[in-house]
C-alpha positions in Angstrom: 20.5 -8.4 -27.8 22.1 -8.1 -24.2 20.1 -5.7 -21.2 23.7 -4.1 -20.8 22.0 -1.2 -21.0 18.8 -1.6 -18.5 21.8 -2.6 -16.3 23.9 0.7 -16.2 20.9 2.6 -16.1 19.1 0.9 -13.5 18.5 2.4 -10.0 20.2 2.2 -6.7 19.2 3.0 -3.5 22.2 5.6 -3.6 20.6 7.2 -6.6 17.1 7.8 -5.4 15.3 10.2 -2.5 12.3 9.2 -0.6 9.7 11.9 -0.4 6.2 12.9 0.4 4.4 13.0 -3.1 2.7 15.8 -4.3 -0.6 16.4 -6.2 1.1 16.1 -9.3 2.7 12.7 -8.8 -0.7 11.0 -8.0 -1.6 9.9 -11.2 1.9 8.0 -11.7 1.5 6.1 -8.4 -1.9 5.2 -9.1 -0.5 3.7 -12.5 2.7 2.1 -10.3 -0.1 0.6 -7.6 -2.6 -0.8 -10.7 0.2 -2.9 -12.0 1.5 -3.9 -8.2 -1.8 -4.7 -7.3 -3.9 -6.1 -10.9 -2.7 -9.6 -9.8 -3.3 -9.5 -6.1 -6.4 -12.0 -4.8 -7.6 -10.0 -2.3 -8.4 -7.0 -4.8 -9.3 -9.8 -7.8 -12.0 -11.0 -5.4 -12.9 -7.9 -3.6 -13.3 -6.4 -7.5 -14.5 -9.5 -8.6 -11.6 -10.1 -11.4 -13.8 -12.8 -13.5 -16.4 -10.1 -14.2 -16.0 -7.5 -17.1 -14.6 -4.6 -16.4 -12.1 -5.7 -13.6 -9.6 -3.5 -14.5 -11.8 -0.4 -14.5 -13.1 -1.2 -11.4 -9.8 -1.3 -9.7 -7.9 1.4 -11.3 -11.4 3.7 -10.6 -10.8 2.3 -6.6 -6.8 2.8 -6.6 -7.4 6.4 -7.9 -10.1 6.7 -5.0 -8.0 5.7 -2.4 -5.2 7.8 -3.3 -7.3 11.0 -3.6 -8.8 10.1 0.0 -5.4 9.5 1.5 -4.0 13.0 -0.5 -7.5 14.9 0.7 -6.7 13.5 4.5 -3.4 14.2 4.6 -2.2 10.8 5.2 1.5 9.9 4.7 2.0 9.1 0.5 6.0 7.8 0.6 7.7 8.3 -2.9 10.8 7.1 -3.9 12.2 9.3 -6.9 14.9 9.4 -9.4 15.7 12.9 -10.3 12.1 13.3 -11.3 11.0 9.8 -11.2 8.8 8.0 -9.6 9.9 4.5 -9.2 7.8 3.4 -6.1 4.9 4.6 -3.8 3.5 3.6 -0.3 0.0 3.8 1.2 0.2 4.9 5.3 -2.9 5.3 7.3 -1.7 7.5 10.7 -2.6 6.2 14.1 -5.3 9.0 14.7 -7.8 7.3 12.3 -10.6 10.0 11.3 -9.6 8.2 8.4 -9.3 5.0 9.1 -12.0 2.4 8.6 -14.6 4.8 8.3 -13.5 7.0 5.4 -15.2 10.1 4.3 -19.0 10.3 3.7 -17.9 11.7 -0.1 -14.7 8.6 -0.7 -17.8 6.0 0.5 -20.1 7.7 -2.1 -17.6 8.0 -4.8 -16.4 4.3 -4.7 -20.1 3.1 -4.4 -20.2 4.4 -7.7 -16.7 3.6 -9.0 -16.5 0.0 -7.2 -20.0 -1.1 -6.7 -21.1 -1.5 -3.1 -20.0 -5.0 -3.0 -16.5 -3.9 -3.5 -16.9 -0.3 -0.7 -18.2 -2.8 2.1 -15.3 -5.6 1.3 -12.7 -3.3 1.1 -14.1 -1.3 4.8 -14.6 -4.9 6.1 -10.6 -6.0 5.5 -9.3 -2.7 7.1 -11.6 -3.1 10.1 -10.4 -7.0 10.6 -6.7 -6.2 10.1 -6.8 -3.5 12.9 -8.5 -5.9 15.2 -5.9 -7.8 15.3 -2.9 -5.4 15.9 -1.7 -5.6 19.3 -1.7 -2.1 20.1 -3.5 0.9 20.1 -2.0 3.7 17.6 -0.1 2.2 14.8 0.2 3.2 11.3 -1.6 0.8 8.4 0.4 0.0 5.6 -2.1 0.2 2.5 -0.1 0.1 -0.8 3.4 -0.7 -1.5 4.4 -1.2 -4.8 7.9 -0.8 -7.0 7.3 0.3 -10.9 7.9 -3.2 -13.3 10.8 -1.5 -14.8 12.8 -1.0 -11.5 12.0 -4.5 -9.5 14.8 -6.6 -8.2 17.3 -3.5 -7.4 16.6 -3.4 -3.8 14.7 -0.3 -3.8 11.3 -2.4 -2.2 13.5 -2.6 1.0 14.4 1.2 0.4 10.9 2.2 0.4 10.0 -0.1 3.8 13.2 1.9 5.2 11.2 5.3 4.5 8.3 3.8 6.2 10.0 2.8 8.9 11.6 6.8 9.5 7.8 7.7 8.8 6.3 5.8 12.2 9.3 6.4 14.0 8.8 10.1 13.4 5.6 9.9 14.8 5.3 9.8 18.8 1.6 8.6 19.0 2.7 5.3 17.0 3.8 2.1 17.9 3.9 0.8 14.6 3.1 -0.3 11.7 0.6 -3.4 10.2 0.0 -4.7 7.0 -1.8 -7.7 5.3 0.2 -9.9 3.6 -2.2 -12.1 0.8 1.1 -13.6 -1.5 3.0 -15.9 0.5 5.7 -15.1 -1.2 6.0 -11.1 0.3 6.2 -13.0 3.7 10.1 -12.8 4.2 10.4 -9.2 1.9 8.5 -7.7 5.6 9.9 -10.5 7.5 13.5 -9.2 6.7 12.4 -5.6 8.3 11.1 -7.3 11.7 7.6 -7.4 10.8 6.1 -10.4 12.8 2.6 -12.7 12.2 0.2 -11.4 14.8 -2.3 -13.4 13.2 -4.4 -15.2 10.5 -7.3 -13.3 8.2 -9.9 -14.9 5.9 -11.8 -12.1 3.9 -14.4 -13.8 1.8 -12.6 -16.5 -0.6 -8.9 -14.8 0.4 -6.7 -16.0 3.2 -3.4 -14.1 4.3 -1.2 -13.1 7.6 -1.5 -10.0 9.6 2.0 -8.7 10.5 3.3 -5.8 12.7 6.4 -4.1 13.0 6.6 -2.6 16.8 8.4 0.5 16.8 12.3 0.0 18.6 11.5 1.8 22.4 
């Protein structure tokens, strides 16, 4: 049996809009981020994947995050087909009420949903990464993830150029950092002129810190 098929109905980047998401979309991107992000070290060691009930751990702290981001109003980039979602990114803004701190209620909620082995390792990686960003109001990439069924159609490089819009929209930010843990997503930021600023060791998990100044 030939994927014809898959092939004529798979998406473009002509056939797709990036928007904010809605209330209603949350649940679909938390489903979208879980399969992104099952595999990831960082999360199998911050959730502690050898242990029973990884995957309820870190579905219960994707669906946390995403309410906290939705509840702070924090930029939640979709990129839709008609009325599909087919990816989803994470950004923290540069004024960071939100930032490494959270809410008292998102650190109470994931003590119970994560354990508070998982809370202080996940408040521990955001607070390294921003150390090392070279400026002072930037945006944090979170989460970036493309459904399974729609990888490997250019819509990953899409969804950075909606980021991009996103902190070059914004006149307090001078960018945008992430933390790369799969050597293999290196060139995917590379390719949109994110640059190493530096090396990050979080408990057993070592990966690059990379920025992408914003063009003066």
């Amino acid at each position: 049996m030939t994927n014809d098929t898959t092939d004529v109905l798979a998406p473009t980047p002509e056939t797709i809009k990036a928007i904010y998401l809605g209330v209603d979309d949350l649940k679909v991107a938390a489903s979208i981020l879980f399969n992104a992000y099952v595999d990831d070290p960082l999360f199998s060691d911050i959730f502690q994947a050898e242990k029973e009930g990884y995957g309820s751990r870190l579905r219960s702290a994707i669906r946390e995050e995403l309410n906290a981001f939705w509840v702070a109003e924090q930029p939640i980039v979709g990129l839709f087909e008609a009325e599909r979602l087919l990816a989803v990114a994470c950004l923290t803004a540069p004024d960071a009420a939100f930032g490494a701190g959270r809410y008292w209620h998102w650190r109470l909620r994931m003590l119970l949903t994560a354990g508070l082995f998982g809370t202080k390792q996940m408040l521990e990686k955001e607070e390294k990464v921003r150390a090392l960003i070279p400026a002072a109001n930037f945006h944090m990439l979170s989460f970036i993830a493309v459904h399974p069924d729609c990888q490997h159609h250019g819509l990953g490089h899409t969804l950075l150029g909606a980021i991009d819009s996103v902190v070059e929209e914004d006149a307090k930010s001078e960018g945008v950092a992430v933390f790369v843990t799969v050597q293999k997503h290196k060139p995917f930021f590379s390719d949109d002129n994110y640059d190493v600023v530096g090396d990050l060791s979080l408990s057993h998990v070592t990966g690059d810190v990379m920025f992408r100044r914003k063009p003066a």
